[in-house]
N, C-alpha and C positions, 0 to 999 in steps of 0.2 A: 718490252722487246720491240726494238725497232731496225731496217734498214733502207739507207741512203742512199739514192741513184742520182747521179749530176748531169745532166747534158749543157753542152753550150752552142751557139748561133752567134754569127758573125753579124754585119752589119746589114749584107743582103738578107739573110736570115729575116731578120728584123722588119725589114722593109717586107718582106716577103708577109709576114703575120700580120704588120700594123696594114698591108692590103687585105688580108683578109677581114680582119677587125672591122673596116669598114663596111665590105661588102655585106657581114653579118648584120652590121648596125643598119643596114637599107632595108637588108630582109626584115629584122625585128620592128621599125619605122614601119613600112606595111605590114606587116601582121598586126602592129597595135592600132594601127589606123581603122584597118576592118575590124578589128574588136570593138574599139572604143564605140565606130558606128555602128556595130548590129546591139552595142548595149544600151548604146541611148534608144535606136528604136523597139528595141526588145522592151525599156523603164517605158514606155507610152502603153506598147502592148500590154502590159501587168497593168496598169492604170487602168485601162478602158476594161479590161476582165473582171479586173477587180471591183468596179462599181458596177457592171454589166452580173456579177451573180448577186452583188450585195441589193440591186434589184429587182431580181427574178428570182431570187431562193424563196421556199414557202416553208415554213416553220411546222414541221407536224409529231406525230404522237408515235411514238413507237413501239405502243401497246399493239397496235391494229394496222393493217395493211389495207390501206385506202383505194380502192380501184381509181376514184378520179383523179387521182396525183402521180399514174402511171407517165412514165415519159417527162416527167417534171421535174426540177432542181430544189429536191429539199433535204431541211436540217431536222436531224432530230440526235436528241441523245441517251445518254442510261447505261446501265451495266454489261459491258461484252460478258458474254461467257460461255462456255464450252464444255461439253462430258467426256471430250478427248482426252486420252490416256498421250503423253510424248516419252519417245522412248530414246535410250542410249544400252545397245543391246548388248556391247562390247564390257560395260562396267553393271549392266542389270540394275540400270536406274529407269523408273517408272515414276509419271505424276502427273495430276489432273492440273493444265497449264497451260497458256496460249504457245508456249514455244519452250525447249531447253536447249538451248547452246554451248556448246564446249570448245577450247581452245587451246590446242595444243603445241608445246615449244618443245627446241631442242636445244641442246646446250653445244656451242659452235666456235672454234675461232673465225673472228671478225676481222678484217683488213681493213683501214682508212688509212688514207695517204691527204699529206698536206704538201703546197707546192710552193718556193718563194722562189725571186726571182730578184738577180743583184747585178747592176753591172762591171763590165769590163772595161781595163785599158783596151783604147784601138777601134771602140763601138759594139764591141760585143756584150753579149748579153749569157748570161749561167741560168740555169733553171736549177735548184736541189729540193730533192723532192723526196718525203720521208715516211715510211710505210709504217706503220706501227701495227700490234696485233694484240688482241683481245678478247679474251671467252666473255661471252654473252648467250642469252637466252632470246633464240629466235625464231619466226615461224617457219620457215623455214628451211632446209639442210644448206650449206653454204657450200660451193666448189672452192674446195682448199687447192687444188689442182691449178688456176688460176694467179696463186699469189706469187708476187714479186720473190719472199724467202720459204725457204723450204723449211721442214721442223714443224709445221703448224697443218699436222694432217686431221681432217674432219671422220674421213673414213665417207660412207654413205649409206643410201636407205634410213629409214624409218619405221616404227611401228603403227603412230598413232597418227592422225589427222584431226583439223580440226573438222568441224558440222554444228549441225540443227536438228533437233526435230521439230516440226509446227503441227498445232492441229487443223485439222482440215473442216472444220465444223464449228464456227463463232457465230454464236448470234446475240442479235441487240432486238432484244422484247421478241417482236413478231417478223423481225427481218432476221436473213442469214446475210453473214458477211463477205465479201467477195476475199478472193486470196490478194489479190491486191494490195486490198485495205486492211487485211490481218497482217500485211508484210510491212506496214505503215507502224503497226505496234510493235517500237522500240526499246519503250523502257525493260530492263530489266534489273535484277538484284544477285548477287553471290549468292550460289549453291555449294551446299559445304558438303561435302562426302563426310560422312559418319563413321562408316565401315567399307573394308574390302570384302567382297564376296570369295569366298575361301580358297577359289582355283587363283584368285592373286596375291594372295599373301607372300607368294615366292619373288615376284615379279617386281615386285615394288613399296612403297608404304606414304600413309597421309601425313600432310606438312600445310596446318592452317585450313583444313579442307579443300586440300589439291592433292593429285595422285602424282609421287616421284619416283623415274624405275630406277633411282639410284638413291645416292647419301644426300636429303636436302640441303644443310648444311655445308657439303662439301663436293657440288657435282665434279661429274668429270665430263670431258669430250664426249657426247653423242647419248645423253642422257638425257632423257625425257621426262614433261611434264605438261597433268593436264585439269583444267579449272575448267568451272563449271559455273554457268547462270540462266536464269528463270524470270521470263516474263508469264504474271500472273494476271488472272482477270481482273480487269479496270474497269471504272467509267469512263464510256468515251462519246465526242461529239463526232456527227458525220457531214458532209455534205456531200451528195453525187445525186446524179439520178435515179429514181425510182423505177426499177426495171421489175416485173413481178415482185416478188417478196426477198428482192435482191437488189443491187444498185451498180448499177456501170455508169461511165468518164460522162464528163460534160464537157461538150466543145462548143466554145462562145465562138461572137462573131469573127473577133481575130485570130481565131484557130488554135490558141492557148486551151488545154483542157485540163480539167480539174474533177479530182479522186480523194476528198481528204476526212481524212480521222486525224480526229487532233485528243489527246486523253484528258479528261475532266470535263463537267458538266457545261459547256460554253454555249454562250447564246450565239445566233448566227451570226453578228454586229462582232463578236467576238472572234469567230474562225475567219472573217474575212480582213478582223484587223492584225491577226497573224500571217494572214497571207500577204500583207502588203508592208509587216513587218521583216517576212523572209524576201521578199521584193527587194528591198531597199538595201537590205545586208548583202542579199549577193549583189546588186548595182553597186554599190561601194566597194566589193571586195573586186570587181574589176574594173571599176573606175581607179582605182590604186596602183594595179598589176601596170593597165595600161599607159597610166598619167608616168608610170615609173618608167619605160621602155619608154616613153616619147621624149621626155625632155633629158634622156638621157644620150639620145641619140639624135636631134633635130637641133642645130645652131642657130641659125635663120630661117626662114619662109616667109614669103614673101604674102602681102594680102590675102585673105580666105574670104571668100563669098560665105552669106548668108546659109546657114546650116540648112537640111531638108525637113529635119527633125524637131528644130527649135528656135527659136529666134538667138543669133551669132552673128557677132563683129568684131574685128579687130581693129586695136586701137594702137597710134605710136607712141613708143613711153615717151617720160620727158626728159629724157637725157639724164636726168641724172645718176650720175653711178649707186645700185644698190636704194634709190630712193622709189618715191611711189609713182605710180603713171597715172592716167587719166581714169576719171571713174567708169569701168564699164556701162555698155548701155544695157541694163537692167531698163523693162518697160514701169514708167513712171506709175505710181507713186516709188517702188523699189529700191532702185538704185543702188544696190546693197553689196559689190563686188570693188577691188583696189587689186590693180597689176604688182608685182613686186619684181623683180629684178632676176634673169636668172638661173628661176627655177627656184628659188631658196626659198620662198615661204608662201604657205596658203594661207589666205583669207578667205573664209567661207561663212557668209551668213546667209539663213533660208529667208527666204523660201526660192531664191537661187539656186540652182545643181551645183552647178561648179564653175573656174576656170583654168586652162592650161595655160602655164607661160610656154611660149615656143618657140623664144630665139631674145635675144637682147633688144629686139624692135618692135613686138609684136606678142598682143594676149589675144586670146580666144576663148571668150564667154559663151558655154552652152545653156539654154533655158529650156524646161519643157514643163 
């Protein structure tokens, strides 16, 4: 099922967008600007944190609650566990567990729309733009109200919702756990419903250990459905503060603070090399975002001064079209970075960060 809406724009039209198009691209130029640099000094901040606990953490036992290690940043590890009951009072499910979570869909039509754009004799431009429609299973209700064609009614309301229950009482040996760090324990596994408790047998029936209030098989519009999962007790490692027989944030000297349960028995050498593993992934996942928004938007620019954050210079390419430029100044021995032309290709070798192309004249090598 789909339908077709066309508009068209003349050539002021045009002129009209392709000004706006720009004005966005200046905005999106600053915004990626202040990202790129609160992320490089953010990548120093994790740096200095990260070897700032990996030296002041103190490895201890967590049999016993140590009065001299109050106020102090330590690791210790072992089996979480709990005598909390988690409940889900709607389906009469009960069970000793750090958490049971449920999640509940409804069955909806879905609208997406695709837009192309062709042009005209005379300078004008056509937009056709094509709505299509589709039942899917979503969390939730959709405003059918909203769509481009009519025919595709959701209706509204709901019965189920998604949630949690967590236990409120985890301990590791002789400490209890803060809510915090019990909200840190994320794994979980499929919980399969067995049975319906007898007032639902009317209402609905199980499909794979899910509860359906319709035809699995064969739903229809505004039909629901709901799955279920359970985080159980683990080993897990900690590192926070030693606060009575409980543990609250660490805040190092950069103001970065740190709360972590990581699951399995990890030496502290270990949680701090996951942290600087999660470091690096999100610096990369915005050094991407923003290398993407800059050289998509930045033709030329002219000289850049020395960064605040790391040693940076630009160099002029060599002219040649699509060929190499000069080798960045990586501080010697290094050397390990090549301009490319463009924007079109990274060369990245560490223990270098990166660099931007930023126009056809000019790259800029960050180091920290």
């Amino acid at each position: 099922m789909s339908y077709t809406e066309t508009t068209s724009s003349g050539w002021l039209g045009r002129i009209g967008s392709s000004i706006t198009g720009v004005l966005f691209g200046l905005v999106l130029l600053v915004v990626s600007l202040v990202m790129l640099v609160w992320n490089e000094r953010n990548a120093v901040q994790d740096l200095k944190t990260n070897k700032e606990i990996a030296e002041k953490v103190i490895s201890v036992s967590a049999d016993s609650v140590e009065s001299e290690n109050e106020g102090e940043l330590v690791h210790l590890n072992g089996p979480a566990k709990t005598d909390d009951l988690v409940k889900n009072q709607q389906f009469e499910i009960e069970e000793n567990a750090i958490r049971l979570s449920w999640s509940a869909k409804i069955y909806q039509w879905v609208e997406k729309k695709e837009s192309k754009k062709r042009k005209k004799l005379g300078g004008g431009e056509e937009t056709v733009t094509t709505y299509t429609y589709k039942k899917e299973w979503v969390s939730k209700p959709v405003d059918s109200s909203k769509f481009k064609e009519s025919g595709h009614d959701n209706g509204g309301g709901r019965k189920y919702e998604s949630g949690s229950s967590q236990a409120k009482v985890v301990t590791l040996g002789a400490f209890k756990l803060s809510d915090e760090l019990i909200s840190q324990m994320s794994w979980k596994e499929p919980y399969l419903l067995q049975e319906l408790p007898d007032s639902w047998k009317e209402d609905g029936r199980l499909s794979g250990g899910a509860f359906y209030s319709g035809i699995p098989a064969s739903p229809k519009i505004r039909d629901e459905k709901v799955s279920f999962s359970l985080t159980g007790p683990d080993e897990v490692s900690v590192m926070a503060v030693q606060t009575g027989n409980s543990f609250s944030t660490y805040k190092s000297e950069t103001g970065k603070t740190k709360l972590l349960l990581y699951q399995g028995l990890l030496s502290a050498e270990e949680v701090v090399e996951g942290e600087e593993t999660k470091a690096k992934l999100q610096r990369w996942a915005l050094r991407g975002g923003g290398r993407g928004r800059y050289c998509r938007h930045v033709y030329w620019l002219p000289s850049y001064p020395k960064t605040p954050f790391g040693f940076g210079r630009c160099l002029t390419f060599s002219g040649q079209s699509g060929g190499w430029g000069e080798r960045v100044g990586c501080p010697p021995p290094l050397n390990c970075h090549k301009c490319y032309h463009h924007c079109n290709e990274l060369d990245f070798l560490p223990p270098c960060s990166r660099y931007w192309i930023i126009g056809s004249n000019n790259c800029l090598s960050v180091l920290h």
